[in-house]
C-alpha positions in Angstrom: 0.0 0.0 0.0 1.6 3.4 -0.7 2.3 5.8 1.7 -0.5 8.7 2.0 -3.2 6.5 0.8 -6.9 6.6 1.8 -8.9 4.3 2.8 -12.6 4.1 2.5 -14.2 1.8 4.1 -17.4 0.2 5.6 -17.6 -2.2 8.8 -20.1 -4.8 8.8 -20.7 -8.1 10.7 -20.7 -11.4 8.6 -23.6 -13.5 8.3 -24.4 -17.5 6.9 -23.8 -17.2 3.5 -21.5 -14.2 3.1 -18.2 -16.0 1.4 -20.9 -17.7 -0.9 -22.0 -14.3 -1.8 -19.0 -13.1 -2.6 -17.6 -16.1 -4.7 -21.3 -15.9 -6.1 -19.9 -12.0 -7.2 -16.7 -13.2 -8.3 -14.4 -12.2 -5.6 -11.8 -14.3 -5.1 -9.9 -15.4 -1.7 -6.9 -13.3 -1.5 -5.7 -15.6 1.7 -5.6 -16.1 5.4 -3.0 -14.4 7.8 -3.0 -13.8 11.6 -1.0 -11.6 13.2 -0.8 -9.2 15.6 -1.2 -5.2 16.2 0.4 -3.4 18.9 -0.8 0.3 18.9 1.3 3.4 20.5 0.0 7.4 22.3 1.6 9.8 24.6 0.2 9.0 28.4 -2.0 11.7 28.0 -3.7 10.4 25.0 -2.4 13.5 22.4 -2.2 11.2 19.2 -5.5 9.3 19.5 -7.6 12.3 20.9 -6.6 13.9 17.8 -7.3 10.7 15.9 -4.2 9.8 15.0 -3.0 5.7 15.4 -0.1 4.5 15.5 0.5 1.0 14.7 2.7 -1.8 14.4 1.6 -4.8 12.8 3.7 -8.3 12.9 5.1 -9.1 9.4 4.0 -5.4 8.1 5.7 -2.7 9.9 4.4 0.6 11.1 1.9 2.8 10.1 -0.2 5.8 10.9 -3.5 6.4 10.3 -5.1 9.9 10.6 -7.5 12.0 8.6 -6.8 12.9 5.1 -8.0 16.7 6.2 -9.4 18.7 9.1 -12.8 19.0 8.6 -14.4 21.8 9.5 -16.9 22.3 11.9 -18.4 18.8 11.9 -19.9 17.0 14.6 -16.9 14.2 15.7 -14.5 15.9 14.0 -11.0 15.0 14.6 -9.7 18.5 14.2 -8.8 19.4 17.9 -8.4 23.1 18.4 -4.8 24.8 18.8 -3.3 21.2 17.2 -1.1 21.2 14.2 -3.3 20.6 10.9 -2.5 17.4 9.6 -1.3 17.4 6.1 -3.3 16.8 2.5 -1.8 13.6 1.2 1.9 13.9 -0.2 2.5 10.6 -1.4 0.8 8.5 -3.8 -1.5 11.6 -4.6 -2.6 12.5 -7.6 -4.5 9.8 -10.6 -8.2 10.3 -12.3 -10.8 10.6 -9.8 -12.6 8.0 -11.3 -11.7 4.3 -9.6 -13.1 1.8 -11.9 -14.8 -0.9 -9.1 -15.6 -4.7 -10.2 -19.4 -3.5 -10.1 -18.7 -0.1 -12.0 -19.6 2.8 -10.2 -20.9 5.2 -11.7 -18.5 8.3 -12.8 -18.3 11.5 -10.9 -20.2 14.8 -12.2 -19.0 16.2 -15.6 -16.1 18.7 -14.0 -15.5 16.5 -10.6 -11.5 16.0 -12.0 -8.7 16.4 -9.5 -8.4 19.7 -11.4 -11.0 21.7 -9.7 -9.7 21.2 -6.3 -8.7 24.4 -4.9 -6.0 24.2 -2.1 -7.1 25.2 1.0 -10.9 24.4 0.2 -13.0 22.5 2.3 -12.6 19.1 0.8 -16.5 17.3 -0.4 -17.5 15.7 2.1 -19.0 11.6 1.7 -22.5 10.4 2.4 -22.1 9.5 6.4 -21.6 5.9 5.4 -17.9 5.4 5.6 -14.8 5.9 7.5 -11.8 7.7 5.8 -7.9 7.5 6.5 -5.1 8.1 4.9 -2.4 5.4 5.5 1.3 6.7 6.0 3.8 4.3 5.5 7.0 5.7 5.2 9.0 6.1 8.0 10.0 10.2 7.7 6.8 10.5 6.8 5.4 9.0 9.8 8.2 10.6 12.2 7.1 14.0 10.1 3.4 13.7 11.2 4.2 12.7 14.9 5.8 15.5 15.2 3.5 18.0 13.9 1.0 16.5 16.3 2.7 16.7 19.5 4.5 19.7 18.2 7.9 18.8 18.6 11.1 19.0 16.3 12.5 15.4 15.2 16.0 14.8 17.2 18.4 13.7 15.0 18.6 9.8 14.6 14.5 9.7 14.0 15.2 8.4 10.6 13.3 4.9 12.0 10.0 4.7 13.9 11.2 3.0 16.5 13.2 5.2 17.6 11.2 8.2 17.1 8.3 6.2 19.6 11.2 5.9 22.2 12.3 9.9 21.9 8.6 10.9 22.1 7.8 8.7 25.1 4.8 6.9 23.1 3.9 3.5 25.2 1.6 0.4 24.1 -1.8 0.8 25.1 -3.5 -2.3 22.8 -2.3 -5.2 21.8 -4.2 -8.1 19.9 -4.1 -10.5 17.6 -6.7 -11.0 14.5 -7.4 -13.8 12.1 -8.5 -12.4 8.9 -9.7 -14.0 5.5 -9.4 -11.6 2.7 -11.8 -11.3 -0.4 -10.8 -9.3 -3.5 -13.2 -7.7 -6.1 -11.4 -5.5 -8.4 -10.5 -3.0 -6.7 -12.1 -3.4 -3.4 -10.9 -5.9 -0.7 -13.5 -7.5 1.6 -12.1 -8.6 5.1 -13.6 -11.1 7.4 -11.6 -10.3 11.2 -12.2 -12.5 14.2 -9.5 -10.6 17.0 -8.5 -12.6 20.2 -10.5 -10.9 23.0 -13.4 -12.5 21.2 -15.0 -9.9 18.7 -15.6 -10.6 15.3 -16.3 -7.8 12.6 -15.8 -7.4 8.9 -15.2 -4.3 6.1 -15.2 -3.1 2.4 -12.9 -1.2 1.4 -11.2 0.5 -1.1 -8.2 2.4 -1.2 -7.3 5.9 -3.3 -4.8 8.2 -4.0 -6.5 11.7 -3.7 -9.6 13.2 -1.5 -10.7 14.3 -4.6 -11.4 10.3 -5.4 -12.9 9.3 -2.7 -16.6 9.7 -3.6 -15.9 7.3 -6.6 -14.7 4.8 -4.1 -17.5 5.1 -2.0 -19.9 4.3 -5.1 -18.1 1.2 -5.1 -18.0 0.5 -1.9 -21.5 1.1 -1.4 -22.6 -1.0 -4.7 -21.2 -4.1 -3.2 -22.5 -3.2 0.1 -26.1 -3.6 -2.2 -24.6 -6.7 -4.1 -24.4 -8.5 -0.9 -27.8 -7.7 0.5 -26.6 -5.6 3.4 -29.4 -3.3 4.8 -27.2 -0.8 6.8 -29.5 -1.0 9.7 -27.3 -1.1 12.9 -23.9 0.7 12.9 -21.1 -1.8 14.0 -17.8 -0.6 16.0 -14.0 -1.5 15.0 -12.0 -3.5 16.5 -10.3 -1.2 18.7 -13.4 0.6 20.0 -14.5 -2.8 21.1 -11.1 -3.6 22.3 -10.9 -0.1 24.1 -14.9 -0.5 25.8 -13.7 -4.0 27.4 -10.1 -3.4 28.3 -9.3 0.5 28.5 -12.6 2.4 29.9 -11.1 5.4 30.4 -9.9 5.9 27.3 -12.6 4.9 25.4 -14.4 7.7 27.5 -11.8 10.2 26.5 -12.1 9.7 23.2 -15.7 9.9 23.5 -15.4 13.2 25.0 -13.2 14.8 22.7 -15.1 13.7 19.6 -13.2 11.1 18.4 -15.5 7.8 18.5 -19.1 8.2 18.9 -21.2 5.9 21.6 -20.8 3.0 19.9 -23.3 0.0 20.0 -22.3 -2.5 22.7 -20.7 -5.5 21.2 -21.5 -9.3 22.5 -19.8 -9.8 25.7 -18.2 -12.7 24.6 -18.1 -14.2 20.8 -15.0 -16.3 20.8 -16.9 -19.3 19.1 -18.3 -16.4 15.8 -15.6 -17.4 13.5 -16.0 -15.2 10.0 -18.9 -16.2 8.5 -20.8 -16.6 11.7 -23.1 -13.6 12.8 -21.8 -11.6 15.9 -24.8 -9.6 17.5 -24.1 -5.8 17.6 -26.6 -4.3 18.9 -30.3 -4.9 18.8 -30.4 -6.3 15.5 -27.6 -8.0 13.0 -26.6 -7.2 9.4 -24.4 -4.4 7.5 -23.5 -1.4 10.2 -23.1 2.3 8.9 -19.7 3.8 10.6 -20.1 7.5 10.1 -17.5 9.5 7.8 -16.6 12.3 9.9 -13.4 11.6 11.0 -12.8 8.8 14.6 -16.6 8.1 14.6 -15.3 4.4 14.5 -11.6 3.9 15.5 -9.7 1.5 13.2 
């Protein structure tokens, strides 16, 4: 995945039938993996109250996930007054604004092209149906954006993430690990997550280049979400806001106080024996859960 892509994406929780569905669609079984996420923030919570998450995955390295851009004066919005401004996307920016999905999309308005995007303009905003991130890879990149966040000059030597975690004090707060069965359909990847404290959820998602093609990748998202017969009727949580609600109360509460996750729907107590295509209970009913757009609404 390049560094400073964006992901768009949709959690949902998997029913009977739902790999049948998808090989019924085409999608093919990308593979099975495990492995495990350890996720890093200041004691005081700076990175994740301002929706940043740092993460180190076993066999993948580290990455950051934050919002593309501040947005401006909506409700959850990860912007937090007086902080730095995350950056637009630097790398792997740019490409049409058009992402041609297995189940065609359909094109943006005559005029939509990357070329109309004025700097410094609010950036259009998605249907409240989907999360958005961009995905920094790159290690200076990474450091950069730590940085900017906690507003602090990188020391010399920063040149690794590692290192930059120790200098800023960042300490482990999560730690799991997640089997996962991928699905891809074109250009959008379906994964099927059962983590080890016993929660099992699933997403669509595709991943772009540019804000400016993100409602094209939402089309898609949102035409397999009808391909598969999901009715968007209960909103279902991530991993970690699960993970946070059972193991770390008080920051889960945090981050519900500074507008970062919204109350989200309590999750089973206990569904260690839900494997991927089992249904998990989320709420008061089951099937296909909208996670809002504006930015930490569900955490990743």
């Amino acid at each position: 995945m390049p560094s400073g892509s964006i992901e768009v994406e949709v959690k949902f929780t998997a029913g009977p039938g739902t790999e049948a569905r998808l090989a019924a669609l085409g999608a093919a079984l990308a593979g099975s993996s495990s492995f495990r996420d350890h996720y890093y923030d200041t004691p005081d919570l700076r990175l994740t109250r301002a929706d940043h998450w740092l993460r180190l995955r076993q066999g993948a390295g580290w990455e950051l996930k934050c919002p593309p851009v501040p947005r401006r004066g909506a409700r959850g919005s990860s912007h937090v007054p007086d902080a730095p401004s995350p950056e637009p996307p630097a790398e792997g920016a740019g490409g049409p604004s058009h992402v041609p999905g297995a189940l065609s999309p359909e094109p943006p308005a005559e005029g939509a092209g990357g070329s109309s995007h004025v700097q410094d303009a609010p950036s259009p905003e998605p249907p409240t149906v989907a999360t958005t991130y961009q995905e920094l890879t790159s290690p200076h990149t990474i450091v950069g954006r730590l940085c900017r966040v906690l507003g602090v000059a990188p020391a010399p030597g920063w040149d690794q993430v590692s290192r930059a975690v120790a200098g800023l004090g960042l300490h482990e707060f999560a730690s799991f690990v997640t089997r996962r069965r991928s699905y891809r359909l074109g250009v959008l990847r379906v994964d099927l997550d059962q983590a080890d404290f016993g929660y099992t959820v699933a997403e669509v998602e595709a991943v772009v280049g540019a804000q400016e093609e993100v409602p094209a990748a939402l089309e898609g998202v949102m035409q397999l979400q009808r391909a598969l017969g999901w009715d968007g009727a209960t909103r279902v949580p991530g991993k970690m806001s699960v993970y946070l609600q059972r193991h770390r109360p008080q920051h889960y509460q945090a981050l519900l106080r500074a507008g970062v996750l919204a109350g989200d729907p309590q999750p089973p107590p206990h569904d260690n024996a839900s494997g991927p295509d089992t249904p998990a209970q989320c709420g008061p009913s089951k099937g296909m859960g909208l996670a809002e757009v504006e930015m930490g609404h569900s955490a990743p």
